[in-house]
N, C-alpha and C positions, 0 to 999 in steps of 0.2 A: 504494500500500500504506500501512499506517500507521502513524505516526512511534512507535518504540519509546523513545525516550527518556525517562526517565525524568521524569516531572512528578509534584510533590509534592500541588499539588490538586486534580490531575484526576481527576473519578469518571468512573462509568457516565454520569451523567445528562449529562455534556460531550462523549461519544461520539458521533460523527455515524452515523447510521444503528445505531446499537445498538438503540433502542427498535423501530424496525420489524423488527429484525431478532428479537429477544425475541417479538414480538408475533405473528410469522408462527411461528417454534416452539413459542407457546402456543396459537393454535389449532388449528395442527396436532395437538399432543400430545393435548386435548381429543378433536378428531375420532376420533384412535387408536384411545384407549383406549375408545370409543364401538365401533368395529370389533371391537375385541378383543371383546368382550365379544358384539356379536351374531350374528360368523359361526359360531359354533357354535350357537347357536340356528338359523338357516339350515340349516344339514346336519341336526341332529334335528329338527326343528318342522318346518318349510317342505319342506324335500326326504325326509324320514323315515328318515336317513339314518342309521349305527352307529358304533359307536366307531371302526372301522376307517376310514372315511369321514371322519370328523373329524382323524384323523390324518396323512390323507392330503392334506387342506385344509389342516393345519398345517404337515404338511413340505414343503409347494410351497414356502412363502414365502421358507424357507429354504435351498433349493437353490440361488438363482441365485449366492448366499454362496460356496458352494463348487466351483461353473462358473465364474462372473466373476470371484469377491474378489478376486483380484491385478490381474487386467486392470484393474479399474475402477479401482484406484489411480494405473494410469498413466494413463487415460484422465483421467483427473480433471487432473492433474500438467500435462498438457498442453494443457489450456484453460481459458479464463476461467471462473471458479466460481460467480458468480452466473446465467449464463446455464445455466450445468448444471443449478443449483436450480431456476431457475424452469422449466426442460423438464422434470422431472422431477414438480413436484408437479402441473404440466398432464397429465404422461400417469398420473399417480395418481389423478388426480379422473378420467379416462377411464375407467380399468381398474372404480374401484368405483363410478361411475357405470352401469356396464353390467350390476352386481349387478341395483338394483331394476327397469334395462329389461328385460333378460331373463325377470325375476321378472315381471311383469305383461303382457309375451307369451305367456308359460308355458314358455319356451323355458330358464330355468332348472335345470341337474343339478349334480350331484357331478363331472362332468370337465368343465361350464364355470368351477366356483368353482375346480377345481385349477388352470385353465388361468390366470385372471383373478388369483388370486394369487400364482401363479409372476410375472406380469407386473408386479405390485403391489411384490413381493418383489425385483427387480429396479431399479426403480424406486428403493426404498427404500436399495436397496444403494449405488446411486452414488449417491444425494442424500447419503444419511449421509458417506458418504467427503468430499462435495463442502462438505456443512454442517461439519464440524469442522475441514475447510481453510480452510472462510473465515471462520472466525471469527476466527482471527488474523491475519487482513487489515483485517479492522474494528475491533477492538480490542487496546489498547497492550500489550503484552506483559506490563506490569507492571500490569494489570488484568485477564489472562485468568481468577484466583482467582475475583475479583470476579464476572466474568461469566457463567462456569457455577455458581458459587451462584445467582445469578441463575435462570438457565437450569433447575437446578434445581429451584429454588424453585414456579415455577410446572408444571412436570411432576409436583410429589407434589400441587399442588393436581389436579391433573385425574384423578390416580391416585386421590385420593381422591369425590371427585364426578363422576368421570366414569363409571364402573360405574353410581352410581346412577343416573347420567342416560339411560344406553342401557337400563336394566331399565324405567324408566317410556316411555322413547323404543317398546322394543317391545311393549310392551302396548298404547300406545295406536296403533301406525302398522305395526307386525310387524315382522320383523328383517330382508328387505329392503330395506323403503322407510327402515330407519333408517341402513343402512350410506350413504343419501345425504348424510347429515349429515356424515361423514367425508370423501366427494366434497366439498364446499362448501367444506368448511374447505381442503381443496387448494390448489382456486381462490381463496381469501381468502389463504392462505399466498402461493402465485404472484405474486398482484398486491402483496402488501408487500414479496417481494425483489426482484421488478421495481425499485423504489421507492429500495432503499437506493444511499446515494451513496456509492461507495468506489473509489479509484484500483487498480485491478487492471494488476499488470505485463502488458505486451505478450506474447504467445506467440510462443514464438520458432517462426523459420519454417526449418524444417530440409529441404534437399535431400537426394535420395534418396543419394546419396553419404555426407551425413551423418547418416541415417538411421539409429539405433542400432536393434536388435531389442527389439522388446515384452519378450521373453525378460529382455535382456539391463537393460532398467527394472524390472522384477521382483526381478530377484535383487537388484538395489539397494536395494530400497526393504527386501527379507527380511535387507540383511545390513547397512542402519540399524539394523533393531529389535531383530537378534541378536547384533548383536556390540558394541552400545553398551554403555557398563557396567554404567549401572542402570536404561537400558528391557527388556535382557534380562531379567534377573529380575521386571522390571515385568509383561512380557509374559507370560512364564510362568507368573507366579502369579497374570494374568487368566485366560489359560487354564483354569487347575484349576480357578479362582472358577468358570466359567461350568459347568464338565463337572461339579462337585459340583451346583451350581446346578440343573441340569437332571435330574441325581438326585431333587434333591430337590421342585421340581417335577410332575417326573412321579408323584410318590406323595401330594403334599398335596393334595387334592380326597377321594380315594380314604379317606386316611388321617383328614379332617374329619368325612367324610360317615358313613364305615362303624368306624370306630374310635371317635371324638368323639361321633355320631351329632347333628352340628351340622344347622339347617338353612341352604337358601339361602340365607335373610335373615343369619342369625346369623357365616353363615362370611363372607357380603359385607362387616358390619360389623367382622369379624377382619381381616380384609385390609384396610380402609380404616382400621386403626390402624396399620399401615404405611406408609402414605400420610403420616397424621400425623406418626411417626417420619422418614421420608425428609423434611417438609420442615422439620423441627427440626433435622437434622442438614446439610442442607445452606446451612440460616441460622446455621450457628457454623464450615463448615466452613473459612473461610476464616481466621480467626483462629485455629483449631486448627492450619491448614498454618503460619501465621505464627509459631505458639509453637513446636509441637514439631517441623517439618519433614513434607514431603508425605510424605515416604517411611513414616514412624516412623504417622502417622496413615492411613496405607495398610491398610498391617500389625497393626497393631491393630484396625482396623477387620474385618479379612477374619479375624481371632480372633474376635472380635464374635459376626460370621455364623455361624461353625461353631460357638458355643456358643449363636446364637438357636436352628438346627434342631434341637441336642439337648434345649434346653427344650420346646420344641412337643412330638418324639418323648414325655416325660414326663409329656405334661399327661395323660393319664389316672391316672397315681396320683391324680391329686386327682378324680376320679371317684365318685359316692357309690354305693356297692353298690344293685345293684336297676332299677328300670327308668331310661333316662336322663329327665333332668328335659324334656321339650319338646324344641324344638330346641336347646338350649343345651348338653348334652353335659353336665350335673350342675353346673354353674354352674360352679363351680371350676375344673374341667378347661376351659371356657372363658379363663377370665380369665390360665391360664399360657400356652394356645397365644396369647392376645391379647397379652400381656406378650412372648414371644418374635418374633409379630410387629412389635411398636413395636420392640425389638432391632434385628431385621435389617433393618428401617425407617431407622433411626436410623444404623446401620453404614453402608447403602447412599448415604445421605446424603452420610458425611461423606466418605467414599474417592472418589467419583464425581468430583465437584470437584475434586479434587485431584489426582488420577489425571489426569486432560486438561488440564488446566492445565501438567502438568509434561510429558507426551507434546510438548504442542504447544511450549511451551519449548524443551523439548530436542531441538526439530526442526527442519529448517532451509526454508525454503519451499518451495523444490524439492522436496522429498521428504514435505511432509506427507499428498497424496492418498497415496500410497505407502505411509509408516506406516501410518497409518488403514486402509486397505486390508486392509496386513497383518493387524494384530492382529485386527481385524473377522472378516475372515475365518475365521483360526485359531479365533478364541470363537464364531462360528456353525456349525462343525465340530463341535465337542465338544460344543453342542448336541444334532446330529443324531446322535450317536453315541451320549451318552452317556442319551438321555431313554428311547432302548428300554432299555437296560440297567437302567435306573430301576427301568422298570417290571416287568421280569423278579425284578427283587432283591426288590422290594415284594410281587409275588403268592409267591415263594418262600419270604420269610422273616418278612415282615412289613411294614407299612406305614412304624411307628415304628424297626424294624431299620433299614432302608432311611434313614430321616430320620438315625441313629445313624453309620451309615457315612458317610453326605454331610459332614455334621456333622466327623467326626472327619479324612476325607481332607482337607477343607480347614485344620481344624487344624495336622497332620502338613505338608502343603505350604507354607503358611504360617511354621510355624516354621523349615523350611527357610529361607525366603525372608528371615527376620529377620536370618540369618548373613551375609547377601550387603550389595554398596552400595546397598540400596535403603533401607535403614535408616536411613542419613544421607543421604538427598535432599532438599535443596529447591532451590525455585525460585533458580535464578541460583548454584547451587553445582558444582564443580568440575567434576562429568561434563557441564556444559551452557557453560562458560565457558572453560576453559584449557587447558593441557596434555592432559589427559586428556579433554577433551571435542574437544579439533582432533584427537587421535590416532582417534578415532572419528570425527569427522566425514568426515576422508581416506579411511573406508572404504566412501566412496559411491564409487569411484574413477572410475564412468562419468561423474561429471559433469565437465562439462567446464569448464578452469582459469576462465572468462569468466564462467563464473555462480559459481564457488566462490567466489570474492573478495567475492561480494554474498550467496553462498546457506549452503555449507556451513559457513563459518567465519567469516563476521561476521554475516549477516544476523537472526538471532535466538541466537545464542548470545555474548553481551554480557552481562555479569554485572546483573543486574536483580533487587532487593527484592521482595517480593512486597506488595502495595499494604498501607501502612500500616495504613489505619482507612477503612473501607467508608461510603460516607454514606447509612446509612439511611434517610433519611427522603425519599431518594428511590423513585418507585415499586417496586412490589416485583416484581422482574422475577424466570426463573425456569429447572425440569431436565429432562430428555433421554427416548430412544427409548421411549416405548409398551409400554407390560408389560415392560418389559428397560432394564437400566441402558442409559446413551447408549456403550458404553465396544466 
């Protein structure tokens, strides 16, 4: 594992295996967001498929979230993590591999893509668990800031060039043969964690006698994230993030398209000033957690968000009476949903980092598949729940209603959450270091006293700075999941 200690000049660039590890998350992210973008083109174009069909491609992916999500925590907890990652992005490259074979047998429908993305979705579910485990096995504790800026950094680049790359990818090769490109990056990803050199503890080897119940690792890992003092409220107010989130979501295409009356091109170039904002904000983010603390730049941040949707919801007051200008939705009325995107851009940024940074802090090895798990799961939930409801609000009330409520519930939530100790968190303060973070950590109590000595209560909760001063001018490494924060 690796040496947390605190070292004054050690950057990224002195990290062993960082860079492959950066390298295999950026072209992965690339691939992604190349997918995202052309499986719905599949379902309409290719297979002539309806909204309801597209739907139904989407929520495959997100099912296995809410069957596995806890299991894959402990599954993860109890094996080595790199071999996880690299089985996982081989049977990724399989499953979307099998997109463009299918496709050019003809043997391609609408219940092999649901099948093939359930499998995808699965896939993704324990690697993610597995990827944010091991990062703090590779890198110092008091560089984890540094690294998901990093990490981020390169995820808003691919946010932003990666759409355009799969809209010219499909034009010239069709949205099949382009989800191959997604496979590829896989297999490129596979073979760079192959690669990374990192001491990974032994697994312990448990007889059936001492064989604790699946069950009974579950609820450990659910009563790490809830009963800590400021991952609960952390937790929670990912939650809402994600269930406003998907609110809002579900009604912005609808609300660009039919409200704005933006075109494709125009709303792609709205969204990729998001992209810009996200990686603005995830190149200061770390020097923001340094000043004002992770928590305090959490929270502000997720204010941010709920007042980006309500600007977007407003951009037609600046609408010019009469017919809209082009695709552009009266120019003006563009330039505020564009402005409210660079916002939630920028918000997305800066929380992101900071947010994982301090999870994985305040976590203790043992239990970070677990964590991750947790929270994962619970925000892929309130996806699924809350995107129909979205869309329900949006045809009943309005598109921009719809954006007003999202907007505002996560306001209201938020400033709940500002009352709580999330407000004064940071890195290496008091719920992750002493009293009050051993009195939490105790409450994994299935672990047992053998690893607590190394896991629950010393092994990352050591009081630790958050790295000084980032050294820029080394490469620019970069952020996380694919159309969805890493979180």
């Amino acid at each position: 594992m690796t040496d947390d200690r605190p070292t004054q000049t050690m950057t990224l660039r002195g990290v062993r295996g960082f860079g492959r590890l950066w390298s295999a998350s950026t072209v992965s992210a690339f691939g992604s967001y190349v997918t995202t973008f052309a499986v719905p083109f599949i379902v309409v174009d290719a297979l002539d498929g309806d909204a309801v069909d597209v739907g139904l491609v989407n929520a495959a992916r997100w099912v296995p979230y809410l069957v596995f999500g806890l299991l894959a925590g402990v599954m993860v907890d109890r094996m080595r993590r790199r071999p996880v990652l690299v089985a996982t992005d081989l049977l990724s490259a399989v499953a979307l591999g099998a997109i463009p074979a299918l496709s050019m047998t003809g043997h391609l429908g609408v219940g092999w893509l649901v099948v093939l993305m359930a499998v995808f979705g699965l896939c993704t579910l324990v690697g993610d668990a597995a990827f944010q485990s091991f990062v703090p096995r590779v890198v110092p504790t008091t560089l984890l800031g540094s690294a998901h800026a990093r990490l981020d950094q390169s995820d808003a680049v691919a946010q932003v060039s990666g759409p355009a790359l799969a809209g010219g990818l499909v034009r010239l090769l069709g949205a099949p043969l382009t989800v191959l490109v997604d496979a590829v990056s896989y297999l490129a990803s596979a073979v760079l964690l192959a690669t990374v050199k990192v001491d990974e503890p032994a697994v312990e080897r448990r007889s059936n006698a001492r064989l604790r119940s699946i069950g009974t690792e579950i609820r450990e890992g659910v009563r790490w994230v809830y009963r800590h003092p400021t991952l609960r409220p952390l937790a929670l107010s990912t939650h809402a993030w994600f269930a406003c989130s998907a609110v809002a979501g579900a009604v912005m295409v609808p609300f660009a398209y039919r409200t704005l009356h933006l075109s494709a091109g125009t709303l792609g170039l709205a969204l990729s000033v998001a992209g810009l904002g996200a990686l603005v904000g995830a190149s200061v983010a770390v020097r923001l957690g340094r000043r004002f603390g992770a928590g305090r730049v959490i929270v502000v941040a997720r204010f941010g968000t709920g007042i980006a949707w309500g600007l977007m919801a407003f951009s037609p007051v600046a609408m010019h009476e009469g017919p809209a200008a082009g695709g552009w939705g009266g120019g003006p009325a563009w330039v505020v949903f564009a402005l409210g995107q660079l916002l939630l851009g920028l918000c997305m940024g800066a929380e992101n980092t900071n947010e994982l940074a301090y999870r994985q802090t305040a976590t203790p090895d043992a239990l970070q598949g677990r964590m991750n798990a947790t929270m994962r799961s619970i925000n892929r939930a309130m996806i699924v729940v809350a995107a129909p409801l979205g869309g329900l609000l949006g045809d009943a009330a309005g598109y921009g209603a719809a954006l007003v409520v999202a907007g505002g519930a996560l306001v209201v939530a938020t400033a709940v959450t500002a009352g709580s100790r999330l407000w004064g968190a940071r890195l290496g303060d008091a719920s992750t270091s002493t009293a009050d973070g051993l009195r939490a950590a105790r409450r994994c109590r299935g672990v047992p006293r053998s690893r607590r000595a190394g896991g629950c209560h010393l092994l990352v909760l050591s009081p630790v700075p958050l790295e000084p001063e980032i050294d820029w001018r080394a490469p620019k490494l970069s952020m996380a999941p694919s159309g969805e924060p890493s979180r």
